[in-house]
N, C-alpha and C positions, 0 to 999 in steps of 0.2 A: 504494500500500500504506500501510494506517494505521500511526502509530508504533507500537501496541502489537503489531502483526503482524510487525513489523520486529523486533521486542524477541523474539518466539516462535522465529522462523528462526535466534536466535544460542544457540549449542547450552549455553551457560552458562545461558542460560533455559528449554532445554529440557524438554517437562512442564509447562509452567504454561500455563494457561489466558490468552486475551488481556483478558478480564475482570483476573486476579488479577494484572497487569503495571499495571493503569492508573495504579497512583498516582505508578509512576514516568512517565509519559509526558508530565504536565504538567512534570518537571525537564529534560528534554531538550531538550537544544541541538546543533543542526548546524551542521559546518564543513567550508567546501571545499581543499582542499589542493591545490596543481596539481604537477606533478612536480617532483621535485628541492626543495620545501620541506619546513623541519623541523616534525615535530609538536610532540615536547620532544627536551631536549637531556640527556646525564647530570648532575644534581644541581638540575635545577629540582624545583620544589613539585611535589609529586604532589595535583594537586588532581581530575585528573576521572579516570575508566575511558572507556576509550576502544573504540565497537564498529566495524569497517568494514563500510559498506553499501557500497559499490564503491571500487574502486580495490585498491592494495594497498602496503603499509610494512614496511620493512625496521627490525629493531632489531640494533643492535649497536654497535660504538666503535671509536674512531677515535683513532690512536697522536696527538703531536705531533709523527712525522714525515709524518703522511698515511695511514700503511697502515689502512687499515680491516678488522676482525674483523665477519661479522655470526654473530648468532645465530639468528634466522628469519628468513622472508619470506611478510608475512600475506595474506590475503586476503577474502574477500568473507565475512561470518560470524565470524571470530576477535575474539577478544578482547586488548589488551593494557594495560599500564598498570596490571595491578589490585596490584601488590608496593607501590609507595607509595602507591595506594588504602587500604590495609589497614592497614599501618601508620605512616603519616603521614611517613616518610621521604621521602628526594629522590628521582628517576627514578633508578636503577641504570644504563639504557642509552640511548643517541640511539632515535630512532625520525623517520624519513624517509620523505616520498612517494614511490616509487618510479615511479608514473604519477598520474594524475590520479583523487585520491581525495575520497570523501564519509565522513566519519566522524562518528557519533550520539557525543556527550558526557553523562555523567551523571556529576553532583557526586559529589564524597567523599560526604557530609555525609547524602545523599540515599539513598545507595546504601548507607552501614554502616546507617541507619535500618530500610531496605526489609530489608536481609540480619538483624537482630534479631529481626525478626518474622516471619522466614519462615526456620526452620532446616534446611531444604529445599535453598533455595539455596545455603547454606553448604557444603553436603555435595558437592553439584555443581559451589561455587568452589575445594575442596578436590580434586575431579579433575582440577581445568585448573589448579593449582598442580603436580599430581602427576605432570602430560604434562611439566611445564614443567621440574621435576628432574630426573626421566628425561634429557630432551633435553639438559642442560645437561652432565649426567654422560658420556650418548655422545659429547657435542661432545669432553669432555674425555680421554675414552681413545682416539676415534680420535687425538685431537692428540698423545697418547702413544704409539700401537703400530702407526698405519695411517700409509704414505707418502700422496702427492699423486695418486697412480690411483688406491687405494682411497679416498680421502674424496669423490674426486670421483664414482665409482662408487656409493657410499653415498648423497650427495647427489640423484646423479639418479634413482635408486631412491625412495627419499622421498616427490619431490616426485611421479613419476610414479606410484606407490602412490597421495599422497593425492588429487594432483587429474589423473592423467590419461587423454585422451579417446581412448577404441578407435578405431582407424586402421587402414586396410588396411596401411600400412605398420610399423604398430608403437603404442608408448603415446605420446599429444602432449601435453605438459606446456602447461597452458593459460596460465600466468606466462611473458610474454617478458623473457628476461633478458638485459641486458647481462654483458658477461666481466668488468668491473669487481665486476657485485654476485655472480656465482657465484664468481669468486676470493675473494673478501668470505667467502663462505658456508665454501667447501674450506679457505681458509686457507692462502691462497698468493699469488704476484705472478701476473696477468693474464699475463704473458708467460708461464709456466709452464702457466698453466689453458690459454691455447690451443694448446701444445704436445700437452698430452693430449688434449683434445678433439679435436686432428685425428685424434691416434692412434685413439682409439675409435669414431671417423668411417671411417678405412680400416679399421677391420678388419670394420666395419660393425654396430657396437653400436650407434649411434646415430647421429642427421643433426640439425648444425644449420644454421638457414636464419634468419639477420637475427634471431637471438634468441630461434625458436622450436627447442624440443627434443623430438627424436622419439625414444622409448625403445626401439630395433629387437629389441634381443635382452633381456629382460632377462637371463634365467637366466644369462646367457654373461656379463653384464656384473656379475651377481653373482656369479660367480666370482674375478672381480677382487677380492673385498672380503677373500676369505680365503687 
């Protein structure tokens, strides 16, 4: 697949022709990440936008006693990086390979040029800011008003919502997750996450197997949320 074809499939370019991408595709640089390395860390330069062509990265932060908070966990198509793209501040959050990822880089520099001239894009880098407050805002009221089932209930809703694949048994979340990064995600100790998860495992809302998550019931499992 051409770079400019790669540039079409990321839905922040969504609508533009692969002609009307080219000028970015001569600034484009790719890097390989293998699992468990850091993209950036919180308060380095925000110097490129970062798209993933495979693999996938978790953003979030991590206490100085270890506990780790994530925010998302991206994938094949997403965007992140664009907050210190835009205005020249430091990264806000870590951002880490979760498995073994490809990710296209485009310059600041490059990128505010291309977004001046085309106020198209802009309108469309203002929907993926506006997913991003959203998300930040839930994050914050389940952490206010939902226990450790329902976030986790919440979570795997989400994720089966956005990416998962009909199964005779139920939805298969196509991200294998360690319990490290889904406690990350709920916002709890790993000992706790797999307490629920066995729970929701017997009562048979879901099955996990080495990290893969099958979402059996949902409706029954969104009950949990309220």
């Amino acid at each position: 697949m051409s770079d400019a074809a790669v540039l079409t499939q990321v839905p922040l370019f969504a609508g533009f022709a692969a002609e009307e991408l080219e000028p970015l595709v001569a600034c484009l640089r790719r890097r390989r990440y293998a699992r468990g390395e850091t993209v950036f860390l919180q308060g380095d330069p925000g110097t490129s936008l970062c798209l993933i062509e495979t693999g996938r990265v978790k953003l979030g932060f991590t206490s100085p006693e270890g506990r780790e908070v994530l925010l998302d966990l991206l994938g094949p198509g997403d965007v992140f990086g664009e907050l210190a793209l835009l205005d020249g501040e430091p990264r806000s959050a870590d951002a880490v390979a979760v498995e073994p990822t490809h990710l296209v880089l485009l310059r600041r520099e490059e990128f505010v040029r291309f977004l001046e001239e085309r106020p198209r894009l802009a309108v469309q880098l203002l929907a993926v800011l506006s997913r991003r407050l959203r998300r930040d805002a839930q994050l914050v009221q389940d952490a206010a008003f939902l226990d450790v089932p329902a976030r986790l209930a919440r979570i795997l809703l989400r994720m089966a919502e956005a990416e998962g694949e009909a199964a005779e048994e139920g939805l298969v979340i196509r991200a294998r997750l360690t319990q490290t990064n889904l406690a990350g995600l709920v916002g709890t100790t790993r000992e706790t996450l797999n307490k629920w998860l066995g729970f929701y495992e017997t009562q048979g809302l879901i099955r996990w197997d080495k990290g893969q998550i099958t979402v059996r019931r949902p409706e029954a499992l969104r009950k949990r949320i309220y």
